[in-house]
VOBA-1610 file (N, C-alpha, C; in pm, whole numbers, padded with zeros to 5 digits, always signed):
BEGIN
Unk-05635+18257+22583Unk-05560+18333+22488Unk-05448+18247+22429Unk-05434+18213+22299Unk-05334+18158+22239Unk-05193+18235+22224Unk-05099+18159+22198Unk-04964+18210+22254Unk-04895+18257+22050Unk-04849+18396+22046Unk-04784+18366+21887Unk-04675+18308+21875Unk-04641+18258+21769Unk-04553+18143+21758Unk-04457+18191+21626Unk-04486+18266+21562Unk-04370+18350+21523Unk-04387+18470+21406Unk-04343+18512+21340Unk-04369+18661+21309Unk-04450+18687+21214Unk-04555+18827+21227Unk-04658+18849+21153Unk-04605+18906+21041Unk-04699+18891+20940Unk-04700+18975+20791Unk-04634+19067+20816Unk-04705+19177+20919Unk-04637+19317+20894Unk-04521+19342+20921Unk-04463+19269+21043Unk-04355+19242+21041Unk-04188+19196+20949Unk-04241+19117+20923Unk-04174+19029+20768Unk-04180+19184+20693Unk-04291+19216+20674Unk-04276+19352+20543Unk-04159+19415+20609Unk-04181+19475+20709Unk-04130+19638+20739Unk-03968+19547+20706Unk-03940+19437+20815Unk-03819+19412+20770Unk-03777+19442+20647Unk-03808+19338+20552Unk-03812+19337+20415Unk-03799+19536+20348Unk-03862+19619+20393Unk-03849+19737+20399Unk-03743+19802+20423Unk-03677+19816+20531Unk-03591+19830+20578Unk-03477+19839+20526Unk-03472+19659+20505Unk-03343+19645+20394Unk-03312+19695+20285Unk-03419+19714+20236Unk-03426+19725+20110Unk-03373+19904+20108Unk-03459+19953+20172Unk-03371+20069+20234Unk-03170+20107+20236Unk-03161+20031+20362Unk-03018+19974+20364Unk-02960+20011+20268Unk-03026+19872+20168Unk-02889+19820+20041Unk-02896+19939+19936Unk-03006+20027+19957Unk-03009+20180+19863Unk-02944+20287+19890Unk-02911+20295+19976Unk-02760+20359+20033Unk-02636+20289+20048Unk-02632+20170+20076Unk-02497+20069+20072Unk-02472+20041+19956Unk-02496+19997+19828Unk-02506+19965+19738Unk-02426+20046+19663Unk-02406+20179+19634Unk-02343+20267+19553Unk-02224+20266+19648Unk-02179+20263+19724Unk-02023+20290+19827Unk-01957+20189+19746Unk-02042+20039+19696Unk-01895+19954+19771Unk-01933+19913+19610Unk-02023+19987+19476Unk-02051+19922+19336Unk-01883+19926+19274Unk-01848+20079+19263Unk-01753+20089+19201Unk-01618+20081+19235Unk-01599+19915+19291Unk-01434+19942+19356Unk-01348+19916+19243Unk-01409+19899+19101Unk-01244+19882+19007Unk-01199+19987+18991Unk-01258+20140+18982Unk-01196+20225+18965Unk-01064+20248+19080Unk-01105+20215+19200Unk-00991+20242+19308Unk-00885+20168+19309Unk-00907+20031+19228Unk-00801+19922+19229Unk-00781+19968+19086Unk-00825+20037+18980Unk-00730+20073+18858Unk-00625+20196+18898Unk-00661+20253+18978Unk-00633+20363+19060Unk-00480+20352+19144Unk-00513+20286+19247Unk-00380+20181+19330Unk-00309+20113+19251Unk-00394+20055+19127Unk-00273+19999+19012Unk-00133+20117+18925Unk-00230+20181+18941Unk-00145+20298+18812Unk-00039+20361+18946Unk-00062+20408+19074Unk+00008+20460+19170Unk+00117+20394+19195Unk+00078+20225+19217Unk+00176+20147+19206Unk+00300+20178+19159Unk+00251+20162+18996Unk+00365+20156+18894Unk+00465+20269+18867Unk+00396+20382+18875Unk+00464+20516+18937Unk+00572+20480+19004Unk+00490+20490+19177Unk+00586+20416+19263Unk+00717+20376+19237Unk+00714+20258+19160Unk+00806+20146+19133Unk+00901+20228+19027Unk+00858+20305+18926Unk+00963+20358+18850Unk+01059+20481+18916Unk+00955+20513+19018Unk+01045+20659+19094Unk+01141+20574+19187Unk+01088+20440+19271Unk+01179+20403+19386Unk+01312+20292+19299Unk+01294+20282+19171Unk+01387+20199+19102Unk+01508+20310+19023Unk+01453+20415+18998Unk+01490+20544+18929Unk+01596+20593+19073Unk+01553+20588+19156Unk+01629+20657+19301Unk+01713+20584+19360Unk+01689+20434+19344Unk+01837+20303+19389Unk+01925+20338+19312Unk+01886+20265+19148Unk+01983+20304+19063Unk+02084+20446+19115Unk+01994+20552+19144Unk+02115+20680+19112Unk+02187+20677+19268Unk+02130+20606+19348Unk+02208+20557+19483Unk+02325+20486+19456Unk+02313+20396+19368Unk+02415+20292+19372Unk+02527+20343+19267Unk+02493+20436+19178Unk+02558+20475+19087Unk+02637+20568+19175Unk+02600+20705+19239Unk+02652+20758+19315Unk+02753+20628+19464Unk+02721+20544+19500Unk+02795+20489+19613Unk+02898+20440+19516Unk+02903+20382+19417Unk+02966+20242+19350Unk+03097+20368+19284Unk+03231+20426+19308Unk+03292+20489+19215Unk+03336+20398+19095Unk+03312+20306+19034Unk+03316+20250+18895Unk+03194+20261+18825Unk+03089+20363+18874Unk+02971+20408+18774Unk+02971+20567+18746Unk+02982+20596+18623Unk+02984+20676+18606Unk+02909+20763+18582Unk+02935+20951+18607Unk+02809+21002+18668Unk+02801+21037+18491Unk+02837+21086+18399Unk+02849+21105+18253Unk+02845+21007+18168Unk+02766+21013+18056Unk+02791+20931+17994Unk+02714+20777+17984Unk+02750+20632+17932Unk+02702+20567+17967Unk+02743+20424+18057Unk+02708+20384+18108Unk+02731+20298+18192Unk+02671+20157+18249Unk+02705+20111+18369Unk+02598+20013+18447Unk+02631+20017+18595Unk+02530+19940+18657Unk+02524+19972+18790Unk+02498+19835+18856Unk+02519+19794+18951Unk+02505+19655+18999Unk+02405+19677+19108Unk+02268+19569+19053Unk+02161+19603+19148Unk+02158+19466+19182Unk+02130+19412+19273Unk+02065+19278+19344Unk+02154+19161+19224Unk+02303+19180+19189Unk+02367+19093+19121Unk+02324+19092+18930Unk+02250+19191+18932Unk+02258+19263+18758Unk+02268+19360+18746Unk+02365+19391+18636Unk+02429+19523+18593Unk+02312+19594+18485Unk+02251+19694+18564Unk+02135+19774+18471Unk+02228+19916+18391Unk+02198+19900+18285Unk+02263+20064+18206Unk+02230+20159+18247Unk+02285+20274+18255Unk+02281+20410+18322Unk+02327+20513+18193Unk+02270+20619+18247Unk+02360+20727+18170Unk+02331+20840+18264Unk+02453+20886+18228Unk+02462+21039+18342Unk+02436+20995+18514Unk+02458+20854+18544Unk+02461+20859+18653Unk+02299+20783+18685Unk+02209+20782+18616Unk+02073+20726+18680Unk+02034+20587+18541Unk+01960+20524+18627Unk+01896+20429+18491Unk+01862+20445+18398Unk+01868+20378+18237Unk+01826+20446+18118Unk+01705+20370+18123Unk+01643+20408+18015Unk+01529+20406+17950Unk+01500+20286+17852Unk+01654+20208+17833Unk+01678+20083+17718Unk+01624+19971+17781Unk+01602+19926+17706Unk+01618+19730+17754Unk+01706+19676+17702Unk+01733+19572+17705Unk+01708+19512+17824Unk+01793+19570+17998Unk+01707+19526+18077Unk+01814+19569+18214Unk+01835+19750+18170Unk+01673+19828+18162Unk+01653+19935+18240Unk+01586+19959+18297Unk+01532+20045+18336Unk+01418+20125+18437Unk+01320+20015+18394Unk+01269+19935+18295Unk+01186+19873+18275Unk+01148+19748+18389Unk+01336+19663+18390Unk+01340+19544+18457Unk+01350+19621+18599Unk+01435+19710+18628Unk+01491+19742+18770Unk+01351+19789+18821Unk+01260+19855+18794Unk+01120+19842+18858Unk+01032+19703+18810Unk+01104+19659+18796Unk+01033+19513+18777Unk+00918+19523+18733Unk+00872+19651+18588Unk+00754+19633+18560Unk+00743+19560+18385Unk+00789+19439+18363Unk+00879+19412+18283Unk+00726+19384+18149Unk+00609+19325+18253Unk+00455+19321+18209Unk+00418+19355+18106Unk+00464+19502+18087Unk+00391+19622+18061Unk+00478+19644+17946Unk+00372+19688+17825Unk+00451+19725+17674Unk+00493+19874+17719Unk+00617+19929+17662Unk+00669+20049+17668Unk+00711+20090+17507Unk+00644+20211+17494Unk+00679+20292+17362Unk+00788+20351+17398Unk+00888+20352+17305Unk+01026+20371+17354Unk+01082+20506+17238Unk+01155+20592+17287Unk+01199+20731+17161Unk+01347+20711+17236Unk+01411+20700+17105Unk+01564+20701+17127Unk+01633+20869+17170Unk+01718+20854+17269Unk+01808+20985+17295Unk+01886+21035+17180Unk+01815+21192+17223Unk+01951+21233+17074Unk+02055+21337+17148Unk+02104+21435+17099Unk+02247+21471+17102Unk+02195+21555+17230Unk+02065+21632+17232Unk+02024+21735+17353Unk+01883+21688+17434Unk+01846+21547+17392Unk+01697+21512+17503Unk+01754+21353+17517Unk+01714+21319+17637Unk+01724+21182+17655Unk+01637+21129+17607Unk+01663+20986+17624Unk+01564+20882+17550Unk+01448+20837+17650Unk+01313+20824+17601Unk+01219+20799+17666Unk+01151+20692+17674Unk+01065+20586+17771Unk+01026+20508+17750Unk+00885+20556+17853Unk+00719+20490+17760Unk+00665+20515+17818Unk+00531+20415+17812Unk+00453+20391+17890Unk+00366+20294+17904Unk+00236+20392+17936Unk+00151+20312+17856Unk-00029+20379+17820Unk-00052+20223+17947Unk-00089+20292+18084Unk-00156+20172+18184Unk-00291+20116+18146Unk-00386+20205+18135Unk-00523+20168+18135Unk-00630+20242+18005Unk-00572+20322+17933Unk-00613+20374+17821Unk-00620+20533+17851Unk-00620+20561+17964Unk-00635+20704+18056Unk-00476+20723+18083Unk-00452+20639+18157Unk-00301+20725+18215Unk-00215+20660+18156Unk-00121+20770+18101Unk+00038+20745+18011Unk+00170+20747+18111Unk+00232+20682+18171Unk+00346+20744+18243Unk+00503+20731+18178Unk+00575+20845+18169Unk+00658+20847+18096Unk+00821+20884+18183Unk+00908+20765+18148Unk+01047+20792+18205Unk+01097+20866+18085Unk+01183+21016+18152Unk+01239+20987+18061Unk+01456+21008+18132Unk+01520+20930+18084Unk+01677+20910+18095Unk+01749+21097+18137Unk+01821+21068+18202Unk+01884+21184+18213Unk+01999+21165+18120Unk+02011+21351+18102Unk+02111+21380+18010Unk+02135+21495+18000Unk+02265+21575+17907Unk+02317+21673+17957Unk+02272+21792+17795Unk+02176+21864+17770Unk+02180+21950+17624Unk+02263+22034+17607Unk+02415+22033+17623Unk+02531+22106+17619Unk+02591+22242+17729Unk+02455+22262+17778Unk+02476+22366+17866Unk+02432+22348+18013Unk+02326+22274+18067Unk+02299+22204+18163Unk+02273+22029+18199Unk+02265+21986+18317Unk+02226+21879+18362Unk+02099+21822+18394Unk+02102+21757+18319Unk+01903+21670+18384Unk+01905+21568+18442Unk+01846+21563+18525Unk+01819+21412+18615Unk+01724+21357+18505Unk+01699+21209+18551Unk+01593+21123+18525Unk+01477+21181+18583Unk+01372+21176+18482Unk+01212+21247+18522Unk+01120+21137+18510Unk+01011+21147+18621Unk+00872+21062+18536Unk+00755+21141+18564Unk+00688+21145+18445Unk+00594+21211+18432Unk+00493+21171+18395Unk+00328+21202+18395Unk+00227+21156+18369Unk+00124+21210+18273Unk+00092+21180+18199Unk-00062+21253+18157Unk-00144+21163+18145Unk-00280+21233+18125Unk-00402+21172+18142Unk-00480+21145+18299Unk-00516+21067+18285Unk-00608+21037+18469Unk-00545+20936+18493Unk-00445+20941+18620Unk-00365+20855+18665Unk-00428+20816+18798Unk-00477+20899+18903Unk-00523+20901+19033Unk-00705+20906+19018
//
């Protein structure tokens, strides 16, 4: 009786089978990862405008030479960013733009008038818009700094 010496046809197939199998279920999990990294991108930037939006009104509130009315600056990491009413504005240079360090990114900008603050806002990926907009006071109440989103951000 001769000894086999290594693997038959049918063998080789089914393998070959198999896999092929496999990669028809594996294949769709791992096709579409830009959406999750356009995804984590846009969360990011969020992120960064809410946790730059929340120092600022930290430091404005600790620092008594920033003022909570009105307009101002605030000393972050050795630059003075503009404020109004106490939180970061919406201007450049040295606002919410630089202090989230998302400096990259084009921002459509609407100047503050006598009762809405001024807004600055960035189109990320053609889907999601995220929009700062400056706090300010419309004669009868107080607004914080807001950011808000439309479109498909997540």
């Amino acid at each position: 009786m001769k000894k086999q010496a290594g693997f038959t046809l049918i063998e080789l197939i089914m393998v070959i089978v198999i896999l092929g199998i496999l990669s028809a279920f594996a294949l769709p999990r791992f096709a579409d990862l830009s959406g999750n990294a356009e995804t984590a991108a846009n969360q990011g930037i969020i992120g960064a405008l809410r946790s730059a939006s929340a120092i600022g009104r930290a430091a404005c509130l600790a620092d008594s030479a920033c003022s909570s009315s009105g307009a101002d600056t605030v000393n972050l990491e050795g630059s003075a960013f503009n404020t109004y009413d106490g939180y970061i504005a919406s201007t450049t240079p040295l606002g919410i733009e630089e202090a989230a360090q998302i400096a990259g990114f084009t921002a459509t900008r609407v100047a503050r008038t006598a009762t809405t603050g001024g807004t600055a806002s960035w189109a990320l990926n053609g889907t999601c818009v995220v929009i700062y907009t400056e706090a300010f006071n419309d004669g009868t109440n107080d607004f914080g700094a807001a950011i808000t989103t439309t479109g498909v951000c997540n």
